[in-house]
C-alpha positions in Angstrom: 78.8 25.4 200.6 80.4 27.6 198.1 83.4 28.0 196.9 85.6 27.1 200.0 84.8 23.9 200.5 87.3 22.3 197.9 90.1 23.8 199.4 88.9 24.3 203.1 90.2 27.9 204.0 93.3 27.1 201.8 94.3 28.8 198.4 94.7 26.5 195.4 98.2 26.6 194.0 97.8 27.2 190.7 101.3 28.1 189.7 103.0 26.4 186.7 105.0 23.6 188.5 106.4 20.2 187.7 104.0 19.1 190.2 101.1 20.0 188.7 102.6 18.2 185.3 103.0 14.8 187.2 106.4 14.6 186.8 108.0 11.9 188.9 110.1 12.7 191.5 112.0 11.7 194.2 112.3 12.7 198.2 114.6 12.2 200.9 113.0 13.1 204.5 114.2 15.6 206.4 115.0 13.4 209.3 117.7 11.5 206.8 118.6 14.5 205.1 119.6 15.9 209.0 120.7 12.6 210.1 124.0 11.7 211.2 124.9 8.8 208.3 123.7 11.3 205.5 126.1 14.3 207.1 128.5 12.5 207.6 128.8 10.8 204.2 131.2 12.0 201.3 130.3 13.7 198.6 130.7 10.9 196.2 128.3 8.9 198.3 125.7 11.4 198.5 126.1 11.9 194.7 125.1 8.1 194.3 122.2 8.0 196.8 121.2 11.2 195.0 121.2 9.1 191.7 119.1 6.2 193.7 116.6 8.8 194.6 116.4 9.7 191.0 115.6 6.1 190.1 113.0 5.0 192.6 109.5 5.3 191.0 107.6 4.2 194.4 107.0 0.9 193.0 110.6 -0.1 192.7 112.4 -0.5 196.0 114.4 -3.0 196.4 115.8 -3.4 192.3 117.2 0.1 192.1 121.0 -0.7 190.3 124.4 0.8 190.5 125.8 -0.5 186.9 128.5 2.2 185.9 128.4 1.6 182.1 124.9 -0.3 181.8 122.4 2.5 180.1 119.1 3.7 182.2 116.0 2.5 180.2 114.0 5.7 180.5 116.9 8.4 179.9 119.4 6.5 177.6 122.1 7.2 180.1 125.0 5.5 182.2 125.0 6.3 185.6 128.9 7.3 185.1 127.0 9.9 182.4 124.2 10.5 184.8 126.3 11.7 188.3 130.3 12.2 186.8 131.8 9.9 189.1 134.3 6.9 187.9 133.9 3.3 188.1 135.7 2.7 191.3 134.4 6.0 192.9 130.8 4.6 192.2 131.9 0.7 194.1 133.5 2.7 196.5 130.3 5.3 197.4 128.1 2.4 196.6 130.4 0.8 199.8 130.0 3.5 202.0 126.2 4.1 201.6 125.4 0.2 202.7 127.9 0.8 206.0 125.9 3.7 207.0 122.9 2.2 206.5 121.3 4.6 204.1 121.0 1.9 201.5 120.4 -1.9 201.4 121.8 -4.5 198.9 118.5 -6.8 198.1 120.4 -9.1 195.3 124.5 -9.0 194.8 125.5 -9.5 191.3 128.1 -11.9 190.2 130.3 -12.7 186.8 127.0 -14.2 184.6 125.7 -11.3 184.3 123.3 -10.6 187.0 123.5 -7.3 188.3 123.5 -6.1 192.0 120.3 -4.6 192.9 119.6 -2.0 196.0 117.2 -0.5 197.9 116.9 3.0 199.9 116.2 2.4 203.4 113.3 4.8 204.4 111.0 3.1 202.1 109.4 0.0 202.1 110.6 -2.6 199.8 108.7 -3.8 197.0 107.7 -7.2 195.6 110.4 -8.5 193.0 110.3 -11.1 190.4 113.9 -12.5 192.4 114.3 -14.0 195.5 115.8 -11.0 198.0 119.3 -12.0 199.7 117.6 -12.4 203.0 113.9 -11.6 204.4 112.3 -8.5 204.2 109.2 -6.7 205.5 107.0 -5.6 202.4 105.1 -3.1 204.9 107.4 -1.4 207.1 110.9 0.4 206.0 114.5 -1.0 207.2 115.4 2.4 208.8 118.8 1.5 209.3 119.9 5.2 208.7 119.0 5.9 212.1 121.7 3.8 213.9 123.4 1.7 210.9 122.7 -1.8 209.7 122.7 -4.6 212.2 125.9 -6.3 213.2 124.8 -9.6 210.7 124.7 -7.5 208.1 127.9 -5.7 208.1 129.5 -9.2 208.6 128.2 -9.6 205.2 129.8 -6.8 204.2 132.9 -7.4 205.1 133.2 -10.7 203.6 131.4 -9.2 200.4 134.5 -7.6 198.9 137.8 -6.0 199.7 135.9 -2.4 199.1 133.4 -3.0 201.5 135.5 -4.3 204.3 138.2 -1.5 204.3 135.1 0.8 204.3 133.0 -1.1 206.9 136.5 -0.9 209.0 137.0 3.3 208.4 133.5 4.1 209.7 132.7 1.3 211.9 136.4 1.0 213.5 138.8 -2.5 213.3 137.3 -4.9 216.1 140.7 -7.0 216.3 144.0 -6.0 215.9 145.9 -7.0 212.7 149.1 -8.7 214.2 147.6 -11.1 216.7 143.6 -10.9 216.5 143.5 -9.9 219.7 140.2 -7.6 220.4 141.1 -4.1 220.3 139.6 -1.8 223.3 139.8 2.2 222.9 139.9 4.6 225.1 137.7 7.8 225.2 139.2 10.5 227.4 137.3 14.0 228.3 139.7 17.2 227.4 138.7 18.8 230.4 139.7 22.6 230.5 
């Protein structure tokens, strides 16, 4: 066949790459990179899903964590240390990025110890050794980037903490009016010129 048959018409890239020293990596599509939850996220946010990016290996979807001051067991660092952001920057990004739909929370953490754990939405989620906070398809990817989480799940949310409400309620918009609870009904007008 000679010698076009391993490559089929194509050159072989034999430039001196990370790729071609197997060093992991991570990817955000295109079609997430361009869509409208990642543009219109803040810079802190995308900073942190950045840093989620950075830690899922394609085997561990679903137990990515967000501990500020807990160090990284393969680089030794914090991620305060690894993206520059502060404590409460990081809850409030970390906020923001589950509204949009970008990322999922698969476990919350709580006062003994056990750490919140999270999962990027364009992936499938992968098997844990803990019970996820509510089912999950193993096979197919949430995709809630496209059009945001479902409506159950933002409940959660806002019951969740006082972070993620008062972020759930600047992106998503106040349902009920704070004096009476009486539902709130905007108005979109056309500037016609």
């Amino acid at each position: 066949m000679g010698s076009r048959a391993r490559t089929r018409g194509r050159r072989l890239d034999d430039r001196e790459t990370l790729f071609s020293e197997h060093e992991p990596y991570g990817a955000v599509f295109h079609c997430v990179y361009l869509s409208d939850a990642y543009r219109e996220s803040s810079s802190k946010a995308k900073i942190l899903l950045f840093d989620l990016t950075y830690q899922y290996r394609g085997n561990n979807n679903g137990r990515l964590v967000l501990c500020p001051n807990e160090k990284d067991l393969k680089d030794g660092l914090t991620l305060i240390e690894r993206t520059g952001l502060s404590e409460p920057s990081i809850y409030r990004a970390a906020a923001e990025l589950e509204v949009r739909g970008l990322i999922v929370c698969t476990r919350r953490g709580n006062f003994a110890r056990r750490v919140s754990r999270y999962g990027i939405t364009w992936a499938p989620m992968d098997r844990a050794e803990f019970d996820f906070a509510f089912p999950l398809s193993f096979e197919r990817p949430l995709h809630w980037w496209r059009r945001g989480p479902p409506d159950w799940y933002l409940a959660k949310l806002k019951i969740a903490s006082r972070t993620h409400r008062m972020v759930a309620e600047k992106i998503c918009g106040s349902h009920t009016d704070n004096q009476d609870g009486s539902t709130v009904i905007t108005e979109i007008t056309e500037n016609h010129q």
